[in-house]
TORLUMTI-75468 format. One record per residue: residue in three letters; z, y, x of N, C-alpha, C in turn. Coordinates in nm, 4 decimals. Atoms other than C-alpha are relative to their C-alpha. Layout:
N
site type=ALA	n_Z=Z	n_Y=Y	n_X=X	ca_Z=Z	ca_Y=Y	ca_X=X	c_Z=Z	c_Y=Y	c_X=X
...
// end
This chain:
80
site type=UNK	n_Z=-0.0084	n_Y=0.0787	n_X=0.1229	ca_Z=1.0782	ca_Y=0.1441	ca_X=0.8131	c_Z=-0.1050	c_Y=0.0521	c_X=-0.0995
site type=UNK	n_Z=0.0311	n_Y=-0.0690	n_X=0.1187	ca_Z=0.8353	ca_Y=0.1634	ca_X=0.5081	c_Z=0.0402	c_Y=0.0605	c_X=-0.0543
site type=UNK	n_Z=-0.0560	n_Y=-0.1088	n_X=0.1343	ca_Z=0.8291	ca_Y=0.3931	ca_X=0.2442	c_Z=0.0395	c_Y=-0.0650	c_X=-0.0766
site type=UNK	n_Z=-0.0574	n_Y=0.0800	n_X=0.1060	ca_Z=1.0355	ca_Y=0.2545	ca_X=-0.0212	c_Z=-0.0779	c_Y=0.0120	c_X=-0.1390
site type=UNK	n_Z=0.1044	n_Y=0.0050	n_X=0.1428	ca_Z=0.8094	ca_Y=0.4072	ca_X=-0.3000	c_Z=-0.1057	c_Y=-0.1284	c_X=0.0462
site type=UNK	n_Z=0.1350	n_Y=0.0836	n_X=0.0209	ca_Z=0.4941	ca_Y=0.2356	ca_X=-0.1730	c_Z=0.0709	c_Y=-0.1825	c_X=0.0617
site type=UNK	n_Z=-0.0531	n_Y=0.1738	n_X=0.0003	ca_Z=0.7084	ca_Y=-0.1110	ca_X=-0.1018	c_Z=0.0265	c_Y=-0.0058	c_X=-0.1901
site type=UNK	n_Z=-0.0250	n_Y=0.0532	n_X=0.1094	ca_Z=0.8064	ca_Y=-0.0797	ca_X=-0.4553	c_Z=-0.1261	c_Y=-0.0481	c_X=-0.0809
site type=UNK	n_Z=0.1337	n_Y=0.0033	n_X=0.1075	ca_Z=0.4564	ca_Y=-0.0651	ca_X=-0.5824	c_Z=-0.0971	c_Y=-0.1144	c_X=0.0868
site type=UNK	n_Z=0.0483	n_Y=0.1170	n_X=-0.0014	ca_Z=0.3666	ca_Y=-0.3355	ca_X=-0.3645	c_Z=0.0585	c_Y=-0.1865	c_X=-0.0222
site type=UNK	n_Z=-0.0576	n_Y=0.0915	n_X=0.0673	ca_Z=0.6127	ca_Y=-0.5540	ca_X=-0.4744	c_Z=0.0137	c_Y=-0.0273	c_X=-0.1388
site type=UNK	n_Z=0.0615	n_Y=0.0055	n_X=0.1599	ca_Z=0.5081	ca_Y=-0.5191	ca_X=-0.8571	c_Z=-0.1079	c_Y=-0.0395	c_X=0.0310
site type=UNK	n_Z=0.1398	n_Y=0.0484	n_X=-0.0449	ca_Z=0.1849	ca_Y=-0.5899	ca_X=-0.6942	c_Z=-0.0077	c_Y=-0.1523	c_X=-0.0009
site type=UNK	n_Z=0.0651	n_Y=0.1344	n_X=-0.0118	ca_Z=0.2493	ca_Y=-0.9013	ca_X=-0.5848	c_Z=0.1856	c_Y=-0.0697	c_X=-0.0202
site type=UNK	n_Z=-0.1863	n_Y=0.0188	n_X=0.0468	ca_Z=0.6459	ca_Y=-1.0046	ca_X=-0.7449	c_Z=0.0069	c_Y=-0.1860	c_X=0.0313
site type=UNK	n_Z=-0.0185	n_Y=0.1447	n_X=-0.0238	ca_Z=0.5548	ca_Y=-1.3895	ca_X=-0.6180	c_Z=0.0270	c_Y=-0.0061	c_X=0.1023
site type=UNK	n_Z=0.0414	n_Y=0.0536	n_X=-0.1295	ca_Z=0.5606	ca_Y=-1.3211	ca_X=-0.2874	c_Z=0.1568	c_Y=0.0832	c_X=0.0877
site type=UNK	n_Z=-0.1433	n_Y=-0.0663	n_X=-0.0781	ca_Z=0.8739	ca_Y=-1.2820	ca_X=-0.0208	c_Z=-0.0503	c_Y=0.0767	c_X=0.1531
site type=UNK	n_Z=0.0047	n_Y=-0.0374	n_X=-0.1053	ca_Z=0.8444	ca_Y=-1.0540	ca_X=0.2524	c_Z=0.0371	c_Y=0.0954	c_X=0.0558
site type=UNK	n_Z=-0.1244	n_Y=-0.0699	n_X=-0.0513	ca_Z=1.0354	ca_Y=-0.8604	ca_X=0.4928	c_Z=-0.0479	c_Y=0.1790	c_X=-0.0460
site type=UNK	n_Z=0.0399	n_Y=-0.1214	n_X=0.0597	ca_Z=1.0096	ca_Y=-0.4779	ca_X=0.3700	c_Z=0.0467	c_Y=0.0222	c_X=0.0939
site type=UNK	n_Z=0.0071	n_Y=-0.0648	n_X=-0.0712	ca_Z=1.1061	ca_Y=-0.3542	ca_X=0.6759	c_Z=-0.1033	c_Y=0.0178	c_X=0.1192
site type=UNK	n_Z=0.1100	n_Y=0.0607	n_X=-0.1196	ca_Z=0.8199	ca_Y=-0.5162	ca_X=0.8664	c_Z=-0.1155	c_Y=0.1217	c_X=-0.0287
site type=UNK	n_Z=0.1263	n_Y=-0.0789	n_X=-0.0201	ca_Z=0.5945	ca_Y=-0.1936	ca_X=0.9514	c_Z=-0.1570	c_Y=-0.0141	c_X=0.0616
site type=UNK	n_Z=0.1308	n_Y=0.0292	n_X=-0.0198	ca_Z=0.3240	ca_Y=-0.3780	ca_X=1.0058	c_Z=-0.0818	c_Y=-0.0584	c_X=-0.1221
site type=UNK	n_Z=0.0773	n_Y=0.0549	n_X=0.1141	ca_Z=0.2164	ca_Y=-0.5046	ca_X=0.6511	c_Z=-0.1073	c_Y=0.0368	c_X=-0.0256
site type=UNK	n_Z=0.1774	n_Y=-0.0032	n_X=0.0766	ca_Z=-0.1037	ca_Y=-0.5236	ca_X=0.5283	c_Z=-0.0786	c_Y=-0.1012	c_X=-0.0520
site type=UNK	n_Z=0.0630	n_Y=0.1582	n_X=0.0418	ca_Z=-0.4010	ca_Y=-0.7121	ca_X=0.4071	c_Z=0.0233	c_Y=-0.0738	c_X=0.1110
site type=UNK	n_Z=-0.0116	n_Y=0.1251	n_X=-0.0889	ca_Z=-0.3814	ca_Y=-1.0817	ca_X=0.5008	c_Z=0.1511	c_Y=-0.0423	c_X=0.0462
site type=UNK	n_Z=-0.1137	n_Y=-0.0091	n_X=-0.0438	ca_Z=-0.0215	ca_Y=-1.0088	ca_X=0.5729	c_Z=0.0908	c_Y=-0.1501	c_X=-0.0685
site type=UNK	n_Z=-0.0097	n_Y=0.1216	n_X=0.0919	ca_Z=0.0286	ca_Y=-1.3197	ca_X=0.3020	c_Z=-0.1045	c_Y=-0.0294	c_X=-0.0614
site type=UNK	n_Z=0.0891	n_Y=0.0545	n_X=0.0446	ca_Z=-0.2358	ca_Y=-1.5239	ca_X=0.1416	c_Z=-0.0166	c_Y=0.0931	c_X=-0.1109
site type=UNK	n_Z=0.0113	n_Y=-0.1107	n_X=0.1119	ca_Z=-0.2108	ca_Y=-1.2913	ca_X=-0.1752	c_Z=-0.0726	c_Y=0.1008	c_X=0.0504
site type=UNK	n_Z=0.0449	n_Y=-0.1226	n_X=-0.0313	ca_Z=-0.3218	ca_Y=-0.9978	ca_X=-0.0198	c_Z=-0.1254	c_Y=-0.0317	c_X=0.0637
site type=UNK	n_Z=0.1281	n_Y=0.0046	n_X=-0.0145	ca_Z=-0.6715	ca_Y=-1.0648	ca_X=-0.0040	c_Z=-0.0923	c_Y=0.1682	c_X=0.0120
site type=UNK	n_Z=0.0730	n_Y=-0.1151	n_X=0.0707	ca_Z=-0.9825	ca_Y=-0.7650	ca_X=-0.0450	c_Z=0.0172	c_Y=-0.0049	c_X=-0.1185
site type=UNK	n_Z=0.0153	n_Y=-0.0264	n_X=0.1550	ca_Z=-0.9633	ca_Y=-0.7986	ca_X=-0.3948	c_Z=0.1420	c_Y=0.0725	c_X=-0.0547
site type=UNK	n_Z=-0.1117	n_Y=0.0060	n_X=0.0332	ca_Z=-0.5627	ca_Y=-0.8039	ca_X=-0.4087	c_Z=0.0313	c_Y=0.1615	c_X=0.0580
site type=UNK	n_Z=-0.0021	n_Y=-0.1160	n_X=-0.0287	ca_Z=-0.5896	ca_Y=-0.4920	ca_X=-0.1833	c_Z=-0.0874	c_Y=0.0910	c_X=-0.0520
site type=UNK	n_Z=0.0320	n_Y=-0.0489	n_X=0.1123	ca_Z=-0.7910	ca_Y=-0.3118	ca_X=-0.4218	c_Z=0.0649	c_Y=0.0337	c_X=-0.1073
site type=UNK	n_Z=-0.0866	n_Y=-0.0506	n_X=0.1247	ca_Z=-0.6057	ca_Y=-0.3358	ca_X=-0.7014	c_Z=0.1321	c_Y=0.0365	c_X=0.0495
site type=UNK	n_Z=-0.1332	n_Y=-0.0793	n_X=-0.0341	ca_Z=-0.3019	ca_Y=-0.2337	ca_X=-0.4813	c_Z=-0.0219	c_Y=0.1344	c_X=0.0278
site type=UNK	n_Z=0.0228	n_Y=-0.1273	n_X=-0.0129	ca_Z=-0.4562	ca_Y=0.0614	ca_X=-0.3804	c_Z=-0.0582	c_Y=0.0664	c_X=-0.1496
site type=UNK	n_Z=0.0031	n_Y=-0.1093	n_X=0.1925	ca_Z=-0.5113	ca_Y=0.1897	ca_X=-0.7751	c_Z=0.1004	c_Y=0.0027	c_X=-0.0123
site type=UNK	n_Z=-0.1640	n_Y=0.0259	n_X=-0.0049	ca_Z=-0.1660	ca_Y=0.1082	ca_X=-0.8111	c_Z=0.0404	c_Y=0.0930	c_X=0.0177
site type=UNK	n_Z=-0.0495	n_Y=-0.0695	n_X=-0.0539	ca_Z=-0.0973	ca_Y=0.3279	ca_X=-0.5341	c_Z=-0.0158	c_Y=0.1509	c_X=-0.0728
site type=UNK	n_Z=0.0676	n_Y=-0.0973	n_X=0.0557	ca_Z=-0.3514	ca_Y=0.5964	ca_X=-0.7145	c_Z=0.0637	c_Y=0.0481	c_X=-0.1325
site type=UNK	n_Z=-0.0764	n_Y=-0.0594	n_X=0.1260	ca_Z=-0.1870	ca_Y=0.5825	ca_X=-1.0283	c_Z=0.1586	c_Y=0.0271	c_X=0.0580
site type=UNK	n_Z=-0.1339	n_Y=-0.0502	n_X=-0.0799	ca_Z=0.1921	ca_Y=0.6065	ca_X=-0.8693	c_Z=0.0594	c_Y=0.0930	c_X=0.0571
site type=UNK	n_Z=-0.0094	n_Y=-0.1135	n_X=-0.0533	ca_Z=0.1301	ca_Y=0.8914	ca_X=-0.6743	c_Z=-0.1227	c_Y=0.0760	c_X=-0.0028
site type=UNK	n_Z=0.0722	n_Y=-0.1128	n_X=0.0891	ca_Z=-0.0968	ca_Y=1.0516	ca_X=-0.8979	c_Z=-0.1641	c_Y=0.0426	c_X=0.1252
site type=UNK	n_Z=0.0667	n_Y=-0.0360	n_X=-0.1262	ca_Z=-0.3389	ca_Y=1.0550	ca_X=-0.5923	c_Z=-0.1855	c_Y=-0.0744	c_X=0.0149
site type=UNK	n_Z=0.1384	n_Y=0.1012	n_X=-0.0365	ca_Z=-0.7542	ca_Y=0.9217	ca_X=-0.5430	c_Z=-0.0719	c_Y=-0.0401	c_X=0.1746
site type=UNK	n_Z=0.0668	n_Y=0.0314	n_X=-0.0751	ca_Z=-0.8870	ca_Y=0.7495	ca_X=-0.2825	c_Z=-0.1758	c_Y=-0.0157	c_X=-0.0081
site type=UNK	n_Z=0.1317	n_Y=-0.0026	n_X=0.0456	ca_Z=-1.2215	ca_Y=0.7667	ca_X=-0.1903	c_Z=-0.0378	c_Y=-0.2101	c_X=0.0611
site type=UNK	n_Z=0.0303	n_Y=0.1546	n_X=0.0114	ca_Z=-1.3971	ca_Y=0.3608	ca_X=-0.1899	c_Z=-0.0087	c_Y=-0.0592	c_X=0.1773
site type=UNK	n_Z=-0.0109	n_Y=0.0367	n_X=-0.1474	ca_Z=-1.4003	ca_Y=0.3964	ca_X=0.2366	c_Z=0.1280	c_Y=-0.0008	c_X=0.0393
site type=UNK	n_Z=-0.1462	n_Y=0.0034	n_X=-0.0540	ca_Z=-1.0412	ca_Y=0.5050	ca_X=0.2457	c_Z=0.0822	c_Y=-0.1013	c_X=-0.0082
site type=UNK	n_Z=-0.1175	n_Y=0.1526	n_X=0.0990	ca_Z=-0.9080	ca_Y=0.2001	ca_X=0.0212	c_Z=-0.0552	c_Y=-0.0910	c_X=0.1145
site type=UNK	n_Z=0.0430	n_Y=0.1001	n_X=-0.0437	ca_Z=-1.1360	ca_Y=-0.0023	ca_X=0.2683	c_Z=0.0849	c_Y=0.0079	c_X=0.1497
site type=UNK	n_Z=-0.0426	n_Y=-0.0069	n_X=-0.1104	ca_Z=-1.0117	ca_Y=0.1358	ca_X=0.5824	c_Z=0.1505	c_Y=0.0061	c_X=0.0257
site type=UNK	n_Z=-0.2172	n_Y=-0.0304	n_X=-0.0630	ca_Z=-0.6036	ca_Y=0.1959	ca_X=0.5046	c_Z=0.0147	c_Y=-0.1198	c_X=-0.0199
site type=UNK	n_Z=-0.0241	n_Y=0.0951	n_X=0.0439	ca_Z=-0.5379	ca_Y=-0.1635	ca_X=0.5318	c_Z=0.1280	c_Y=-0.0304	c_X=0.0606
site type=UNK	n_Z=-0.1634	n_Y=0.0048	n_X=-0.0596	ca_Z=-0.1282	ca_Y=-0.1113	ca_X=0.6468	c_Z=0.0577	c_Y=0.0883	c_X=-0.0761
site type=UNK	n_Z=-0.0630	n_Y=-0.0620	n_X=0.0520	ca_Z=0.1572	ca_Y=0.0096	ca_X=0.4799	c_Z=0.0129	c_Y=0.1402	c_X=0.0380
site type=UNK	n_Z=-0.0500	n_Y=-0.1336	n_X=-0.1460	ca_Z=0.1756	ca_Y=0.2643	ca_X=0.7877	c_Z=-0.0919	c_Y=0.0541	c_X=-0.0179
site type=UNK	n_Z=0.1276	n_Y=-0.0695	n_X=-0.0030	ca_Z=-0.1861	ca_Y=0.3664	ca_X=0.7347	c_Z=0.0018	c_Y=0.0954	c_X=-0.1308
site type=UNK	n_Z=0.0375	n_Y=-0.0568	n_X=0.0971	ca_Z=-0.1459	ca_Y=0.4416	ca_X=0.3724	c_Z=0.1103	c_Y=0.1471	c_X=-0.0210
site type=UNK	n_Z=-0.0897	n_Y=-0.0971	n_X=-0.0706	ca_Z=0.1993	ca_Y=0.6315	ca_X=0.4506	c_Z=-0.0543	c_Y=0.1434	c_X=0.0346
site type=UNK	n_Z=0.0814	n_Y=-0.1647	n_X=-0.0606	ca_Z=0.0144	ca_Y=0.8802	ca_X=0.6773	c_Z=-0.1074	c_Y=0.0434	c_X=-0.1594
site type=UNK	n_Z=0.0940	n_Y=-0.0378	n_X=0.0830	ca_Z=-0.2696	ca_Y=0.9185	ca_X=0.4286	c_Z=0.0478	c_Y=0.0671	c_X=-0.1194
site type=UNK	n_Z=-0.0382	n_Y=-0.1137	n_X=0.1266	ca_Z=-0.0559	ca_Y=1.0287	ca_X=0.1522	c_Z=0.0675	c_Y=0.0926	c_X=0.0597
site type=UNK	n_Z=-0.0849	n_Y=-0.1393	n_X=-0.0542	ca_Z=0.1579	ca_Y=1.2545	ca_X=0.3810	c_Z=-0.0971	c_Y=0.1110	c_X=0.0235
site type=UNK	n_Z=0.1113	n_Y=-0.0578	n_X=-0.0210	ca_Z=-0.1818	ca_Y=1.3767	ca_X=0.4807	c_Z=-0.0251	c_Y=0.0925	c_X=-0.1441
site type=UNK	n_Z=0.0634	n_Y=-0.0627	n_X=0.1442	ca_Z=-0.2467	ca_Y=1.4969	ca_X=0.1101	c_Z=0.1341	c_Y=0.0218	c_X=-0.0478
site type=UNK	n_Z=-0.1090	n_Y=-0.0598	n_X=0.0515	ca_Z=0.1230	ca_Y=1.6345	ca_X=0.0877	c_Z=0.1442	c_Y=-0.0483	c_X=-0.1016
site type=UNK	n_Z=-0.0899	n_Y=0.0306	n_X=0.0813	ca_Z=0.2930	ca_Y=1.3905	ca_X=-0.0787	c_Z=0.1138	c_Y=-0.1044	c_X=0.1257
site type=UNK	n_Z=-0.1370	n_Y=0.0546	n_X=-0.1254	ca_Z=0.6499	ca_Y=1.3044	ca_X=0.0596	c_Z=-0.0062	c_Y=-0.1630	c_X=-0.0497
site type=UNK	n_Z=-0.0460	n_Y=0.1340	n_X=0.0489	ca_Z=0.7027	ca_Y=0.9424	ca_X=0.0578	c_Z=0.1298	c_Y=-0.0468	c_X=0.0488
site type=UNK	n_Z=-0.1886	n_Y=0.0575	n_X=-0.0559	ca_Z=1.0783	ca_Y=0.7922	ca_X=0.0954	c_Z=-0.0021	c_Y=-0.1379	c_X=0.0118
// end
């Protein structure tokens, strides 16, 4: 199952849109909303939330809930 932090902060992200939060496969494209642009500003989101920076290849390349998951566990932060 996702992390419930980073579902919460993508559901402030995008509060129009319905979709299953247990589905570990989300990402861009995952709904018309979630464009490059839309995933951008979700990943600052993420940056401000958990206090954390990505560098401009990482935001390009974590494009799954599951990807970004590891990446912050990677840099020590627990996610629930």
């Amino acid at each position: 199952m996702p992390s419930r932090m980073i579902i919460a902060v993508l559901r402030k992200q995008f509060p129009q849109v319905t979709f299953d939060e247990a589905d570990n496969t989300l990402g861009v494209n995952s709904f018309p909303e979630w464009d490059s642009l839309a995933h951008f500003n979700f990943m600052m989101s993420l940056e401000e939330a958990f206090a954390v920076r990505f560098s401009l290849d990482e935001m390009a390349e974590l494009k799954s809930i599951k990807e970004i998951a590891v990446a912050l566990s990677s840099r020590g932060i627990v996610v629930t």
